[in-house]
N, C-alpha and C positions, 0 to 999 in steps of 0.2 A: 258613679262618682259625682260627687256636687263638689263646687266650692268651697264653701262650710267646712270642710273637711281638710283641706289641701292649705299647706304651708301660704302665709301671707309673704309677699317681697316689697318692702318699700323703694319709693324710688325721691331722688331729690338732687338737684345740680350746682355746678359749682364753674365759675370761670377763671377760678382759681385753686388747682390742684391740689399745690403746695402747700397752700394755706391749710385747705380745706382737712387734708388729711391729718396736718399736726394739730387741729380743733377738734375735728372727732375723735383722731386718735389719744393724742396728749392728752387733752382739756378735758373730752367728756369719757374717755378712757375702753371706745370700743376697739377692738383687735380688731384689724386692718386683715382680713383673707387674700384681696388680690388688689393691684394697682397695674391698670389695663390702660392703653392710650383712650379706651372710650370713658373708663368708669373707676373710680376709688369701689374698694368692696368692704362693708364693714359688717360684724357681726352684730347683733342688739337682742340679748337672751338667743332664740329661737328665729327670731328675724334675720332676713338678708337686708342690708343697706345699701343701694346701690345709688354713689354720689356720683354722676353723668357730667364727664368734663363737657362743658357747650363753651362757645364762642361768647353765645352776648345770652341773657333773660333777664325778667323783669322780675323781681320779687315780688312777690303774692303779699297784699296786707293782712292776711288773716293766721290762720298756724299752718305746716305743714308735715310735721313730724311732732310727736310728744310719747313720753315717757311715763307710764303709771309707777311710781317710787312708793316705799314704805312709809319712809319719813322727809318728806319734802323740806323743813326745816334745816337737816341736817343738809340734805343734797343739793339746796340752795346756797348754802355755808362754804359746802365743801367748793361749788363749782367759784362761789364767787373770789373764795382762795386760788383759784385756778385762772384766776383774771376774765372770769364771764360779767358781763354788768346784764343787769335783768332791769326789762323792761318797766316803764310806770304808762298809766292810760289814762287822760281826762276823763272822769266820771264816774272811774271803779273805785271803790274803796280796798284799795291793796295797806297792806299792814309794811311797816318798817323793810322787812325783807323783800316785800317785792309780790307779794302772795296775797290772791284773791279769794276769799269762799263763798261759792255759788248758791243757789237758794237750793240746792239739794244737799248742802256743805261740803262737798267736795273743793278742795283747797289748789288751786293754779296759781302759775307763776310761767312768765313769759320771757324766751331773751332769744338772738340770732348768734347765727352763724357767720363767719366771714364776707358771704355772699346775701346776706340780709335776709335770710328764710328767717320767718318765725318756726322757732321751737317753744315745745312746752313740758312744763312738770306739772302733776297730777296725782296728789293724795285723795285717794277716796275712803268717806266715811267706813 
């Protein structure tokens, strides 16, 4: 058995439950599997999501979960009818939407969660 091989589980936290679950669940519209006093449980394709109720943490500056989409355009649209605002960054050239294309053209766009994780979307060439 390797790695390679074997289901990936992400993990990510929240010190607000409540929130947290009507964002992922409502807003970016994963099915909720379990709500456990340790952890929200959400589905993502083939992935497990596990959002880990904590006390206190510091959000990470960087991304911590993101999404490869067909059409980033559209599910940038969709989310921000959804009341998501998407991030802007001194020095990237993002377009109106919110969306950056890397020098391999791969298309990003950045926003958080309740609890200030970065999340991201991701159309590849």
């Amino acid at each position: 058995m390797t790695l390679g091989d074997q289901e990936l589980m992400a993990f990510s936290q929240t010190t607000q439950p409540a929130r947290a679950k009507a964002f992922y669940g409502n807003v970016l519209g994963l099915p909720l599997e379990e709500d456990t006093p340790f952890a929200l449980v959400f589905r993502a394709g083939v992935t497990t999501l596990r959002v880990q109720k904590v006390e206190a943490f510091s959000a990470l500056a960087f991304t911590s979960l993101g999404w490869k989409v067909p059409d980033i355009r559209a599910a940038v649209r969709q989310l921000t009818h959804r009341g998501v605002a998407f991030e802007r960054y001194p020095g990237m050239s993002q377009d109106v939407l919110g969306i950056w294309q890397s020098p391999s053209g791969a298309q990003v766009c950045w926003f958080k969660d309740p609890d200030g994780n970065t999340l991201s979307l991701t159309q590849f060439p």
